[in-house]
Backbone atoms as SQL, in Angstrom:
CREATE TABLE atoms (id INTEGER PRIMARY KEY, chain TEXT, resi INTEGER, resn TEXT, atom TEXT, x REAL, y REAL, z REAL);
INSERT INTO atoms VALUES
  (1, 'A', 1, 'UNK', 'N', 149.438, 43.770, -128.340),
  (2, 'A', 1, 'UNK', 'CA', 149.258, 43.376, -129.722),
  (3, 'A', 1, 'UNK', 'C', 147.791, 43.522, -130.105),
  (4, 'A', 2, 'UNK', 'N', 147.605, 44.283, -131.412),
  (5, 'A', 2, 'UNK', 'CA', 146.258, 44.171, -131.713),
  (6, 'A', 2, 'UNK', 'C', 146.050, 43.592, -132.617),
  (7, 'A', 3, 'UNK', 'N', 144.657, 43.035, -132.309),
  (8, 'A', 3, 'UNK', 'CA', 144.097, 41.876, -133.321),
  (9, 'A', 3, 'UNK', 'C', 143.095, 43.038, -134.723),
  (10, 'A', 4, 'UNK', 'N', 142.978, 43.667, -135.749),
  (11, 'A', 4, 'UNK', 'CA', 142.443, 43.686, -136.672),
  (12, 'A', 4, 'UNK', 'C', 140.969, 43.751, -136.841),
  (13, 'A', 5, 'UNK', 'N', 140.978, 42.572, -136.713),
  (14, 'A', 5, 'UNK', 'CA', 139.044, 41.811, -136.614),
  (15, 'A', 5, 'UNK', 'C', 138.521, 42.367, -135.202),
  (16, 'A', 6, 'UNK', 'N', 139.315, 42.515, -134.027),
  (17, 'A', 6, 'UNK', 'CA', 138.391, 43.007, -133.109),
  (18, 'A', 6, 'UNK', 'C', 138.152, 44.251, -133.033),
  (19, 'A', 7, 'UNK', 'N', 139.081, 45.320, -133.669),
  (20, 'A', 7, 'UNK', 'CA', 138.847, 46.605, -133.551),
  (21, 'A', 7, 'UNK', 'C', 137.971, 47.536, -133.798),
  (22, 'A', 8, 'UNK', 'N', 137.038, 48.316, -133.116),
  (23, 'A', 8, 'UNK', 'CA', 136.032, 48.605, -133.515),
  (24, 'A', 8, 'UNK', 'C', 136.210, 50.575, -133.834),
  (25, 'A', 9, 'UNK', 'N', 136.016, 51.087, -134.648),
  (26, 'A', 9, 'UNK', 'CA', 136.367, 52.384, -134.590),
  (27, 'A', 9, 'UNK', 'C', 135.336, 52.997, -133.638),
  (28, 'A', 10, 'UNK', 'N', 135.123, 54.743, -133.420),
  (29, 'A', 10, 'UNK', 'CA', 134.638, 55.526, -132.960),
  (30, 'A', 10, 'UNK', 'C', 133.368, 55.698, -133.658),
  (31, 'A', 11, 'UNK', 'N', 132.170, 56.327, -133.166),
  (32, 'A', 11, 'UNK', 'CA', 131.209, 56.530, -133.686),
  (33, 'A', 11, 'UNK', 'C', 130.542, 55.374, -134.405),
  (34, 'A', 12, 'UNK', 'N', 130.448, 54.100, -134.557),
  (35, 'A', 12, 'UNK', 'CA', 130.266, 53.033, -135.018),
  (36, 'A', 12, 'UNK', 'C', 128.876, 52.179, -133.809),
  (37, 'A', 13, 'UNK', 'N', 127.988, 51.898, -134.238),
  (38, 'A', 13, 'UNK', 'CA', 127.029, 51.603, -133.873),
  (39, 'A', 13, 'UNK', 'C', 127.082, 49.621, -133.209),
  (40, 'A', 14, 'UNK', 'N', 126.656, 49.727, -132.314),
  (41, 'A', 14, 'UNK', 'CA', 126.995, 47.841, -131.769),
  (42, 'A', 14, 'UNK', 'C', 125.815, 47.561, -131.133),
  (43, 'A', 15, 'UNK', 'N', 125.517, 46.321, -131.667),
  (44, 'A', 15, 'UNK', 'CA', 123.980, 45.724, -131.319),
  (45, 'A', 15, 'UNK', 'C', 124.334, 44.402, -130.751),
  (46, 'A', 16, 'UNK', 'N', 124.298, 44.347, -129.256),
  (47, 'A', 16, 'UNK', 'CA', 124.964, 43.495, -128.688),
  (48, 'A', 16, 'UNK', 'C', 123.941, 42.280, -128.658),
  (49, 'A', 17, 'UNK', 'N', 124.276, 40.837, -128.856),
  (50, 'A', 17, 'UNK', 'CA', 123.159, 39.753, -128.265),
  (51, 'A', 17, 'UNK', 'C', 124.186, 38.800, -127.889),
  (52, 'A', 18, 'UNK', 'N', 123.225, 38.091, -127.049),
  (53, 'A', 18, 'UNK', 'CA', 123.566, 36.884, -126.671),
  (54, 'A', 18, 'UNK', 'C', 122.803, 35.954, -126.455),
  (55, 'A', 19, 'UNK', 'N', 122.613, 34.536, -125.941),
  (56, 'A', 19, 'UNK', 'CA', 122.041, 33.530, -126.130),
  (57, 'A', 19, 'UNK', 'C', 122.194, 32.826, -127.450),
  (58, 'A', 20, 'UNK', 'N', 121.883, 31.868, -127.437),
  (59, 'A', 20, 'UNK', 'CA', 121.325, 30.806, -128.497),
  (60, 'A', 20, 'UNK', 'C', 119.705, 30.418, -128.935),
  (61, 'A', 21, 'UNK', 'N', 119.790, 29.850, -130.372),
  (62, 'A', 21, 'UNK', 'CA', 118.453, 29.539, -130.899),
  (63, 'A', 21, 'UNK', 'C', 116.920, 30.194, -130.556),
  (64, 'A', 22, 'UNK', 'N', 115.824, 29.611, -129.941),
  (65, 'A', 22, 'UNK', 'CA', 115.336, 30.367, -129.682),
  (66, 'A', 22, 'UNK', 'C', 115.232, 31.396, -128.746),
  (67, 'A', 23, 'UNK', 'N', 116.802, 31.170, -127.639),
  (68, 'A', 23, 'UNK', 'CA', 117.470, 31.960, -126.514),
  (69, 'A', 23, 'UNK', 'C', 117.851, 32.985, -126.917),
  (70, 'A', 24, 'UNK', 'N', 118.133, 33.564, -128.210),
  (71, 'A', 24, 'UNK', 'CA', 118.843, 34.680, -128.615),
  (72, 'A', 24, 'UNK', 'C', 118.125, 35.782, -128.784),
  (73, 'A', 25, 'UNK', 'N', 118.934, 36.670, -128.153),
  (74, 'A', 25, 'UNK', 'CA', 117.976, 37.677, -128.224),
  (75, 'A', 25, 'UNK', 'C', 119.210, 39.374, -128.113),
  (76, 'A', 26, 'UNK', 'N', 118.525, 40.329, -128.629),
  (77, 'A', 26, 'UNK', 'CA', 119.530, 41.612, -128.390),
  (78, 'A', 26, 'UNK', 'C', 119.676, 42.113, -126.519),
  (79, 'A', 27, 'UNK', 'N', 120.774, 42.729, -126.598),
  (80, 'A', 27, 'UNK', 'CA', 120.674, 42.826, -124.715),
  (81, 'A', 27, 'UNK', 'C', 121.265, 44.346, -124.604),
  (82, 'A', 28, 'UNK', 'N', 121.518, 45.065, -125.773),
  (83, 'A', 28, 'UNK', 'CA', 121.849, 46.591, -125.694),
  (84, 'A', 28, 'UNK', 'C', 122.202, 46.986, -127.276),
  (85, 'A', 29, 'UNK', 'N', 121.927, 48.295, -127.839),
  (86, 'A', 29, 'UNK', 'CA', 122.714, 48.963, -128.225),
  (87, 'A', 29, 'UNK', 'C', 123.414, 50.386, -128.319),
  (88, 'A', 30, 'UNK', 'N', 124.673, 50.571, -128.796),
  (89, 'A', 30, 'UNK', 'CA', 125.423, 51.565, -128.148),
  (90, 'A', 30, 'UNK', 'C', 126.591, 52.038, -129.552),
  (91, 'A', 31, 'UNK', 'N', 126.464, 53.337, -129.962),
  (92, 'A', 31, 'UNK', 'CA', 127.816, 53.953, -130.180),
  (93, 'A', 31, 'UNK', 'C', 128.831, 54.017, -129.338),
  (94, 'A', 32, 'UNK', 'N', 129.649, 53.706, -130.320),
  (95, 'A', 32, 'UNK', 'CA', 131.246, 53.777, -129.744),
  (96, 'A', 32, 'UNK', 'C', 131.638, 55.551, -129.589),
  (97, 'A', 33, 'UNK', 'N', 132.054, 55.768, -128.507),
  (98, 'A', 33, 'UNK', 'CA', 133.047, 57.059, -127.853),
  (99, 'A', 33, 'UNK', 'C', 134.416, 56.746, -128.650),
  (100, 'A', 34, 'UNK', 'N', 134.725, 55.831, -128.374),
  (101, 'A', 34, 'UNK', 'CA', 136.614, 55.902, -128.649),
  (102, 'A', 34, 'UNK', 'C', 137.001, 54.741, -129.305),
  (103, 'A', 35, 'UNK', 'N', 138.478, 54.127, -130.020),
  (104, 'A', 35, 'UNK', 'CA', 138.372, 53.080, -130.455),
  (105, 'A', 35, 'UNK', 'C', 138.472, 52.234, -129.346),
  (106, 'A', 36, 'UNK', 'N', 138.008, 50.828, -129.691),
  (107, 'A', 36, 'UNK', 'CA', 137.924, 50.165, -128.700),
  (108, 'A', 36, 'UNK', 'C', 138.484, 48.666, -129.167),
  (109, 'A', 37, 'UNK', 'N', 139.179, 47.489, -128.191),
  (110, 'A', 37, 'UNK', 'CA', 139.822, 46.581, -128.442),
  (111, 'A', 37, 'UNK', 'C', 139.369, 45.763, -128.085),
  (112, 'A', 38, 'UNK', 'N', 137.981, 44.885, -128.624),
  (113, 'A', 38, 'UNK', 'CA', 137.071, 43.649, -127.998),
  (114, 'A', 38, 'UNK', 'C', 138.063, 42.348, -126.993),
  (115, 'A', 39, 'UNK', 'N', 139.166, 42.312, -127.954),
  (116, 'A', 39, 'UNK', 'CA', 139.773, 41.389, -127.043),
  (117, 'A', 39, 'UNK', 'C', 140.363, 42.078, -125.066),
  (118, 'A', 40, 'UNK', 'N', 141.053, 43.023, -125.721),
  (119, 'A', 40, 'UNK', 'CA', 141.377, 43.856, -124.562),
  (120, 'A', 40, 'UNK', 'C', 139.965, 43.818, -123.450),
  (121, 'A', 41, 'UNK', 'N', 138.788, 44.880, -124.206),
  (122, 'A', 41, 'UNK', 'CA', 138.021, 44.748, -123.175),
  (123, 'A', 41, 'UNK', 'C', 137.263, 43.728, -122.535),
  (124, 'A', 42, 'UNK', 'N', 137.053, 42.599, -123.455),
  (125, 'A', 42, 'UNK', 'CA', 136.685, 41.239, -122.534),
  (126, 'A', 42, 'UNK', 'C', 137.497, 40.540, -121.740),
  (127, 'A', 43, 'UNK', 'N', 138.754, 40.956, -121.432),
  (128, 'A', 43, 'UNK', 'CA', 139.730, 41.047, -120.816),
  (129, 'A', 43, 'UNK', 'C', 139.355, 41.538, -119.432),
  (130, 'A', 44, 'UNK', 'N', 139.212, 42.847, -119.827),
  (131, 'A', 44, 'UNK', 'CA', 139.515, 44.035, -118.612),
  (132, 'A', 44, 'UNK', 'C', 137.722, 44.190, -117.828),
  (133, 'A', 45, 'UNK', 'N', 136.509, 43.718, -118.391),
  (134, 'A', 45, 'UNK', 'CA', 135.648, 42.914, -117.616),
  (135, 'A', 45, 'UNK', 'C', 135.849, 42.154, -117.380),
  (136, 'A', 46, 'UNK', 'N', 136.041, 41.048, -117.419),
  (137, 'A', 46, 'UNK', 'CA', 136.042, 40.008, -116.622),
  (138, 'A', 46, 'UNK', 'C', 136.674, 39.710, -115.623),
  (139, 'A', 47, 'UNK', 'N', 137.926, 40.837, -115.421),
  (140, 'A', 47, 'UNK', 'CA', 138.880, 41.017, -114.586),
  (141, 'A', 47, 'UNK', 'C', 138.493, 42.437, -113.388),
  (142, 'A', 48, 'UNK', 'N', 137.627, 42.949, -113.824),
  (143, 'A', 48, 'UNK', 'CA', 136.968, 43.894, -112.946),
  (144, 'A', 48, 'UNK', 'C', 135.603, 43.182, -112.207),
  (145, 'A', 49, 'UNK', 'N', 135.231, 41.962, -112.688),
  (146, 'A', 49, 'UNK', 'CA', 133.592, 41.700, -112.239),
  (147, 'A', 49, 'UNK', 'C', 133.816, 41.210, -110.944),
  (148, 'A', 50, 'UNK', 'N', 132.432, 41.903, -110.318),
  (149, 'A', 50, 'UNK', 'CA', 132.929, 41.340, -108.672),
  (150, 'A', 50, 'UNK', 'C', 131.549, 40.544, -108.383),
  (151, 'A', 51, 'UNK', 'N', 131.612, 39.350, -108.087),
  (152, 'A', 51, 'UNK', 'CA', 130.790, 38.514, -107.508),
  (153, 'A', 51, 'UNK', 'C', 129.657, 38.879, -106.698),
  (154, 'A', 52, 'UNK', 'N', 127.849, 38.752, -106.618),
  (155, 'A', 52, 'UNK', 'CA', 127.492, 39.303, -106.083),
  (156, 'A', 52, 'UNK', 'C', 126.624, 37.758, -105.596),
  (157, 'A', 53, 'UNK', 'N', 125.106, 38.709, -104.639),
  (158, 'A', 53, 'UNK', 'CA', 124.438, 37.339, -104.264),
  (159, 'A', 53, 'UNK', 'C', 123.627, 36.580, -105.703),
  (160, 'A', 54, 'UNK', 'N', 123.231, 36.895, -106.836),
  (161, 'A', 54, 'UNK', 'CA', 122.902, 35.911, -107.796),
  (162, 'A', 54, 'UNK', 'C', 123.751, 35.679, -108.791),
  (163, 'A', 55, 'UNK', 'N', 124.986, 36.500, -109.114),
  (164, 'A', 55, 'UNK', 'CA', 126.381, 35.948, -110.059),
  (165, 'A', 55, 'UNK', 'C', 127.518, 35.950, -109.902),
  (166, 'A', 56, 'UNK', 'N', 128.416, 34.540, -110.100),
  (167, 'A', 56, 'UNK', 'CA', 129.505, 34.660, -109.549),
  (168, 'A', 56, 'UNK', 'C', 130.547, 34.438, -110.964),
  (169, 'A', 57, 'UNK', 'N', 129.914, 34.942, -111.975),
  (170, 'A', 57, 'UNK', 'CA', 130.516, 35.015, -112.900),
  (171, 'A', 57, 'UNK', 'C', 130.379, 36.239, -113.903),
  (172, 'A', 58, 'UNK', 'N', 130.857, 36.518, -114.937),
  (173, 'A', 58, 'UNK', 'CA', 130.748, 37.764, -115.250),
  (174, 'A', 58, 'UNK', 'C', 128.961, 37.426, -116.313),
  (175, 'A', 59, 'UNK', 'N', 128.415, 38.359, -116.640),
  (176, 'A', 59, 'UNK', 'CA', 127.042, 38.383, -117.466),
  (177, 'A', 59, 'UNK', 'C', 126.984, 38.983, -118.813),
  (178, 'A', 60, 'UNK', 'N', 126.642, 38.260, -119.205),
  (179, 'A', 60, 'UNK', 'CA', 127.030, 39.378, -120.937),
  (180, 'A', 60, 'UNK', 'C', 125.896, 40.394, -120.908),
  (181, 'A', 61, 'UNK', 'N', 124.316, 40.474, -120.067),
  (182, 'A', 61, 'UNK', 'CA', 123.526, 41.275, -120.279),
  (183, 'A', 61, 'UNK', 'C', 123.800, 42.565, -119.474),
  (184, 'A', 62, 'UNK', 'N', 125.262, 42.568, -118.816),
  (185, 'A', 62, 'UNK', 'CA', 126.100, 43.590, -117.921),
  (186, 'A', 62, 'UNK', 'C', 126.756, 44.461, -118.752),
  (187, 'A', 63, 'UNK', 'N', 127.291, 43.902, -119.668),
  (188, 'A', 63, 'UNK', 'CA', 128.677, 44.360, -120.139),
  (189, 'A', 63, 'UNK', 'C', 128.274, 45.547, -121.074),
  (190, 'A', 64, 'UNK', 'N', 127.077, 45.908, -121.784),
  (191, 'A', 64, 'UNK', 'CA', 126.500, 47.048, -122.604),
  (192, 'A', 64, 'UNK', 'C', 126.460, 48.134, -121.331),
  (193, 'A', 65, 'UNK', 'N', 126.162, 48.049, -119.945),
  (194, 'A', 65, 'UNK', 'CA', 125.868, 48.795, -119.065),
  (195, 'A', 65, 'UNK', 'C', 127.384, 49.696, -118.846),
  (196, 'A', 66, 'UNK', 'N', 128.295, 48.583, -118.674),
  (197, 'A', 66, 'UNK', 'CA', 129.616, 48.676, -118.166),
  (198, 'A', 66, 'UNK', 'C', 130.583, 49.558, -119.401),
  (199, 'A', 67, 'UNK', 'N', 130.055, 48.983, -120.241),
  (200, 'A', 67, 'UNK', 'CA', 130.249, 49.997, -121.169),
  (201, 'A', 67, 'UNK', 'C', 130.153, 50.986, -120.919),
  (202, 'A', 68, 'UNK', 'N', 129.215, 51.344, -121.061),
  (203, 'A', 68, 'UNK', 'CA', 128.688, 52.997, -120.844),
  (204, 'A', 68, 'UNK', 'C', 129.503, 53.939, -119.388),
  (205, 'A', 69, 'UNK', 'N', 128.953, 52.730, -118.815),
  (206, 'A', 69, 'UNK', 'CA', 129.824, 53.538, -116.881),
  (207, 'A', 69, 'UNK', 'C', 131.402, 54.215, -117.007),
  (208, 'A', 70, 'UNK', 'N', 131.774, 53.323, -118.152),
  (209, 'A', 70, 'UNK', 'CA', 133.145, 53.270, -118.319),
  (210, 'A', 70, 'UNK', 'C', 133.394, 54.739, -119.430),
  (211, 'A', 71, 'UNK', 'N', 132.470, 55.423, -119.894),
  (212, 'A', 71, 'UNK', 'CA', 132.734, 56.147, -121.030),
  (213, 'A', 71, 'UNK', 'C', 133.326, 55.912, -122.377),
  (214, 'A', 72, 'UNK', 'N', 132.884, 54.222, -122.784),
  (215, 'A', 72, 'UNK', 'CA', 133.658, 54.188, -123.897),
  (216, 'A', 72, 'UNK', 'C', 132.230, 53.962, -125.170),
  (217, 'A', 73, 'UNK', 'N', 131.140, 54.142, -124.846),
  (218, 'A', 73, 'UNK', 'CA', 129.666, 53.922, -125.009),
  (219, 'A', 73, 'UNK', 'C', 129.117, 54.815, -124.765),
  (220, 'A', 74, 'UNK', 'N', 128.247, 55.115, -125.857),
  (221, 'A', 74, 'UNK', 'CA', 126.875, 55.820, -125.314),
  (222, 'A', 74, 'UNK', 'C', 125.677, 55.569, -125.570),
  (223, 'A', 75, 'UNK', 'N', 124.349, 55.172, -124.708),
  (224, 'A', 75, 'UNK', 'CA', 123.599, 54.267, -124.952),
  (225, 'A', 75, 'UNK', 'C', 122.376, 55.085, -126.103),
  (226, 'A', 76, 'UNK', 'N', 121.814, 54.047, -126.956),
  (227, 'A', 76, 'UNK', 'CA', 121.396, 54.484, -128.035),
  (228, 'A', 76, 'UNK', 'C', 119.826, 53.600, -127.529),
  (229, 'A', 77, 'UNK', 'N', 118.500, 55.098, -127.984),
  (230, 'A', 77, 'UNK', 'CA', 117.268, 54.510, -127.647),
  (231, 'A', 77, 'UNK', 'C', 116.852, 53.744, -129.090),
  (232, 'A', 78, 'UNK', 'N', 116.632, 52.274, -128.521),
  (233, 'A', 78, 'UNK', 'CA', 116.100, 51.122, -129.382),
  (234, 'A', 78, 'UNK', 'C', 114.688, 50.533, -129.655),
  (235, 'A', 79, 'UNK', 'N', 114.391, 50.143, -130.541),
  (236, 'A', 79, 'UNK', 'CA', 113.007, 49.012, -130.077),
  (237, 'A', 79, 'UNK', 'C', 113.318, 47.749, -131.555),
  (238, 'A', 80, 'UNK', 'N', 113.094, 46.699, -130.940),
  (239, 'A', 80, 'UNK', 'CA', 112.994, 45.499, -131.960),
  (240, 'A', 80, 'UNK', 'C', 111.909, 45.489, -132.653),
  (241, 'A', 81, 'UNK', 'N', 112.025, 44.666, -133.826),
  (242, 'A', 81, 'UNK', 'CA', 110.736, 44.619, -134.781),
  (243, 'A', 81, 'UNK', 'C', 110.914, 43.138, -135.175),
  (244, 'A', 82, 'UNK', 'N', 109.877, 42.522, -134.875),
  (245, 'A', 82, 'UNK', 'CA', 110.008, 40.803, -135.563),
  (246, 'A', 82, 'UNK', 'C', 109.662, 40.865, -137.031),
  (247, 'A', 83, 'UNK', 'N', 110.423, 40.554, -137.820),
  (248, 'A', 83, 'UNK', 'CA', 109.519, 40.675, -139.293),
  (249, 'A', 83, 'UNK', 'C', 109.053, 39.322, -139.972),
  (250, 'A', 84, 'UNK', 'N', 109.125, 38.028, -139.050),
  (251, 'A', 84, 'UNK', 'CA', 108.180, 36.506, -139.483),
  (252, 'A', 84, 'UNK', 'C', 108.918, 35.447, -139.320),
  (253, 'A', 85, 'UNK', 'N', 108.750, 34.591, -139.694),
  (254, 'A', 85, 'UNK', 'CA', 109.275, 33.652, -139.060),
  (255, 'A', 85, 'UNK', 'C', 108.608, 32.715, -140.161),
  (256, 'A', 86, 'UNK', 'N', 109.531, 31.345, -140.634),
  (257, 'A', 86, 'UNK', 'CA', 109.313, 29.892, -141.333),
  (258, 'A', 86, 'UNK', 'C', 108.772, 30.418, -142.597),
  (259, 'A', 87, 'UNK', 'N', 109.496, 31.717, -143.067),
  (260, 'A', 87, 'UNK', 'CA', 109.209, 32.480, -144.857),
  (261, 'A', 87, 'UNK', 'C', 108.257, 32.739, -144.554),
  (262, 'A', 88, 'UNK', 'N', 107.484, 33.449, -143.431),
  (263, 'A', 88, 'UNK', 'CA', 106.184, 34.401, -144.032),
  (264, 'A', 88, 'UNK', 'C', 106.681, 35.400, -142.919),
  (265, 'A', 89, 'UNK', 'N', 105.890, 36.848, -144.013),
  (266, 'A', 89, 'UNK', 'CA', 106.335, 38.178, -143.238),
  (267, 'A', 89, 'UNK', 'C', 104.711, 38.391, -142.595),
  (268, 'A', 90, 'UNK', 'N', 105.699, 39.072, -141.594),
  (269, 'A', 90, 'UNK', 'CA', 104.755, 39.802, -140.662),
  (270, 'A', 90, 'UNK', 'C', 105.094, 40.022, -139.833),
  (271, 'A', 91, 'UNK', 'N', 104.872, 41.728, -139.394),
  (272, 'A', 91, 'UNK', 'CA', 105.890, 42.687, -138.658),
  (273, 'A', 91, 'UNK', 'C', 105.311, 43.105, -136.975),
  (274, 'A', 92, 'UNK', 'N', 105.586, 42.152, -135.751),
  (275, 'A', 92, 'UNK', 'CA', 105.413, 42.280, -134.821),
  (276, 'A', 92, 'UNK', 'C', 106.151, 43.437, -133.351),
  (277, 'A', 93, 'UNK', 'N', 105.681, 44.301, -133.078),
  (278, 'A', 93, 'UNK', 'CA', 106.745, 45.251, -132.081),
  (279, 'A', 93, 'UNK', 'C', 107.130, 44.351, -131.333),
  (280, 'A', 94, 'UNK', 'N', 108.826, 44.305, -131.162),
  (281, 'A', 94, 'UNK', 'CA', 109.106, 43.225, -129.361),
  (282, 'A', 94, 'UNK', 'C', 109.202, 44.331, -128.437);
C-alpha cells in the first residue's frame, strides 16, 4: 500500500537533516534515480542495518550514503550558507 505524502518522484532533489534545535543540522543531499517509497525505505534500512563496534542501531547520518550504494540516489556537491540569526542578516560559509 502506498502512502501519497511519502512518495517522492525521480529527479527531485532531497536535503536530508536531522537533529534538533541547536542540534539540527543538514547530513546529505541527493537526487532521486527512481521513484522512491519513504515509508518502504525506512523500512528496508533498518532491516538491512548491521550492528557494528560504535552503533547498534540504525544512524540517520548513514542513510544519504545507503542511498546512494543502493542506486536509488545520486550524490549532489553541496555547501551551507548561514544567513543570521535573532532578525539580523549576515551571510556566514558552514
Amino acid at each position: 500500500m502506498e502512502n501519497n505524502g511519502q512518495l517522492i518522484e525521480p529527479g527531485k532533489i532531497i536535503a536530508f537533516s536531522r537533529g534538533a534545535y541547536s542540534g539540527y543540522d543538514f547530513i546529505g543531499i541527493v537526487v532521486t534515480l527512481q521513484k522512491l517509497n519513504l515509508t518502504e525505505l525506512s523500512e528496508q534500512y533498518k532491516s538491512e542495518f548491521e550492528p557494528d563496534e560504535y552503533y547498534d542501531e540504525p544512524q540517520p547520518e548513514r542513510f544519504p550514503t545507503w542511498l546512494i550504494n543502493k542506486g536509488m540516489a545520486a550524490p549532489l556537491e553541496w555547501q551551507k550558507i548561514h544567513c543570521g540569526e535573532y532578525g539580523e542578516f549576515g551571510l556566514t560559509l558552514e
